[in-house]
N, C-alpha and C positions, 0 to 999 in steps of 0.2 A: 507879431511874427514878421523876421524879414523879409521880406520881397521875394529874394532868391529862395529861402526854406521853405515861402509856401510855394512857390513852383515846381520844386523836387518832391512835394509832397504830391501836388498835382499830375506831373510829368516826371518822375522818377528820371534819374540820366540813362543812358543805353549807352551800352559800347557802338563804337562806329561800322565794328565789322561784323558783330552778329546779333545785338541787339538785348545781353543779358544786363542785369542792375550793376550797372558800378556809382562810385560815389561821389565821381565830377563829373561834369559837361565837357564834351571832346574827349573824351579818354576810350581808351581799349583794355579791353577786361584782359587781366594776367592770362586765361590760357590762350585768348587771340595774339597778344603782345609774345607769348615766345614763338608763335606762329607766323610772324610777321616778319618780311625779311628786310631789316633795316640794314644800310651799307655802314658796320662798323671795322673798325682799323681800316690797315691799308686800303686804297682807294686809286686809283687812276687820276692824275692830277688837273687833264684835262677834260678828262667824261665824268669822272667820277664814279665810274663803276669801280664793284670792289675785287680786291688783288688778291686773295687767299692766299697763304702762304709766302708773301710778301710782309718786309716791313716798311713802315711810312719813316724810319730812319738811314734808309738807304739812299737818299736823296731822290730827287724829282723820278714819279712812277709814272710812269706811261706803258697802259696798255695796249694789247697786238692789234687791234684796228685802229687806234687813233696814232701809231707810228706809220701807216699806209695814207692816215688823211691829213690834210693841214688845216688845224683850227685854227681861225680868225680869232680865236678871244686867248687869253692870260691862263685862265684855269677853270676847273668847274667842279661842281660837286652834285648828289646829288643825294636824296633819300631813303630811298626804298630799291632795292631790284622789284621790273615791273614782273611780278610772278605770285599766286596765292595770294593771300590776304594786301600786298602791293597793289596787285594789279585791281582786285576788289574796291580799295579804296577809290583807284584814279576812277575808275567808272564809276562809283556813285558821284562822286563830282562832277564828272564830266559829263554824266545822261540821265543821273539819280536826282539831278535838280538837289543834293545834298551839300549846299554850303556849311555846315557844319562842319566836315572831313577837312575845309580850306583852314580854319578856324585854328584846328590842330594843328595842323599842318605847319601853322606861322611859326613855331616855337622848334617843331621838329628841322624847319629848315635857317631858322635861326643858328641852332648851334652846327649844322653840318657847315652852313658857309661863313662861320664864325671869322675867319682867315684873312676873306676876301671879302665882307662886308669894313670899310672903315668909314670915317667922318665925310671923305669927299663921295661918298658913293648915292649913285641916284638908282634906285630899284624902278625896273624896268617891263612890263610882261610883255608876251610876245601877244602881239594882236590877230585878232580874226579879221575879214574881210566883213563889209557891216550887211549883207546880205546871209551871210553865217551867223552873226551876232542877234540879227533879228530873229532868225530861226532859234535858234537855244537860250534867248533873251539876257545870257550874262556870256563873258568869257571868263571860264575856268582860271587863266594864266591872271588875269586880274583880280580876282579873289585870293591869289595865293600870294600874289605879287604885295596885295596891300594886307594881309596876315604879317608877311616878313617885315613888313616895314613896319608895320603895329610892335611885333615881336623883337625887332631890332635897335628900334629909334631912328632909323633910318631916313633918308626922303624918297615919296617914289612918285609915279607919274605914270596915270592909269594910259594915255593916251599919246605917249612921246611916238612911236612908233605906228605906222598903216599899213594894213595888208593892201595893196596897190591893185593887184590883183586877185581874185577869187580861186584860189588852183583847187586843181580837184584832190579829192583825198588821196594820203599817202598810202592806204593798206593797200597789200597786193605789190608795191612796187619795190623793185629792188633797191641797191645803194645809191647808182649813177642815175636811176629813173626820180627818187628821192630830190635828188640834187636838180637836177634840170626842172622839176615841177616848181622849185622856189625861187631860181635861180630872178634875181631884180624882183622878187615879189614883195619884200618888206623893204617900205623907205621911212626914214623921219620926216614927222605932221613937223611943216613948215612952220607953224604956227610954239613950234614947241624946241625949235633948234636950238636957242640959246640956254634949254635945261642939258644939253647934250655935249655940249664943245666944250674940251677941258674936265670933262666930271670922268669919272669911275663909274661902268654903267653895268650892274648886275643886271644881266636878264634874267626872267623867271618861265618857265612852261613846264605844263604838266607832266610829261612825260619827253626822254630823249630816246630816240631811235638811232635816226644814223647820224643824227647832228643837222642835216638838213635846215631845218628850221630855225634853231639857234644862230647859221651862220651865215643866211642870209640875213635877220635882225644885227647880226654882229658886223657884217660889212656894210649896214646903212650905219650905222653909230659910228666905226669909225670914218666912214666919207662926210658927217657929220661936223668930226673934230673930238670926238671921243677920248681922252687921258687914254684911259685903256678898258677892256671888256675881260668880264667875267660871266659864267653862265651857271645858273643852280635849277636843277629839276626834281620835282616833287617824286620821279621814279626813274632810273635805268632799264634801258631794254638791252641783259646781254645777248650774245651774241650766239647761247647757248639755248634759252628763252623760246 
């Protein structure tokens, strides 16, 4: 018997969002999956949230909050609206101690940033502060970070990036309070500049809110020497949410 058969003999697989018998590892059982709100068609070119009633052949989409802010990166996409079975997922990841959800996740955010992953691109996560890192003992973004790069073929670099400073949490704060808490808080690990100057640097983090955190990562990459910056998250927060 192979290895993997007597395993699922043993540990049957579980969907990820409620825990019935499905028939691989990482998957969500069909009534979760129509339950689940993944960002298909039109999309936002720079947040990645999705545009209902939009087509993605009407040339470059940009949504009504990301015309009011200026992103520092190229484009972004992302995977899920954080809402219902979305937002379920990012917290078992992120508090459930459930690397498994990241596992999946590498394939689902494969083909979302299918676009903007090519040959020169370095995958990037957005990093914790390592007094935060030692509390939750992994960082989420690097779990997902190196899922896509498993899922891509891509190259990535758990560590190109520092949180410099420890800021305090984002909930509770509004857009401009968002912003000023990150503001110089992510610089590129010296030690790792020359994966950064000249490459294509997809960032990765769990969830996008106001962009905050994406675009502090994204103005150390390119003070760096960065080609150009792209941004993919495992969920959107709209704006609606």
């Amino acid at each position: 018997m192979r290895m993997q058969t007597l395993l699922h003999a043993v540990f049957p697989p579980e969907c990820l969002c409620c825990g019935a018998r499905v028939e691989t590892d990482f998957a969500i059982c069909g009534a979760c999956w129509g339950e689940t709100p993944f960002i298909l068609g039109a999309a936002c070119d720079l947040c990645g949230v999705g545009l209902p009633g939009q087509s993605a052949g009407d040339g470059p989409l940009i949504c009504e909050e990301c015309h009011g802010i200026a992103r520092p990166w190229t484009k972004g996409r992302a995977v899920l609206h954080y809402a219902g079975n979305g937002r379920r997922l990012v917290l078992g990841l992120k508090y459930g101690d459930r690397a498994e959800i990241a596992r999946a996740a590498g394939p689902w955010m494969a083909r979302a940033g299918a676009e903007i992953l090519t040959g020169n691109s370095l995958i990037v996560p957005v990093p914790l502060h390592w007094r935060r890192l030692a509390e939750r003992r992994f960082n989420q973004a690097a779990l997902l970070a190196r899922a896509l790069a498993v899922a891509s073929g891509r190259d990535w670099s758990p560590d190109a990036l520092i949180r410099a400073r420890n800021t305090k949490t984002q909930e509770g704060r509004d857009r401009e309070a968002r912003f000023r808490n990150l503001d110089s808080a992510i610089r590129v690990n010296s030690r790792r500049a020359g994966q950064i100057t000249g490459r294509t640097i997809v960032l990765v983090d769990d969830v996008m809110t106001s962009g905050a955190t994406f675009s502090s990562a994204a103005q150390a990459c390119h003070a760096a020497g960065a080609q150009q910056v792209f941004v993919i998250a495992l969920a959107r927060v709209a704006r609606d949410t």
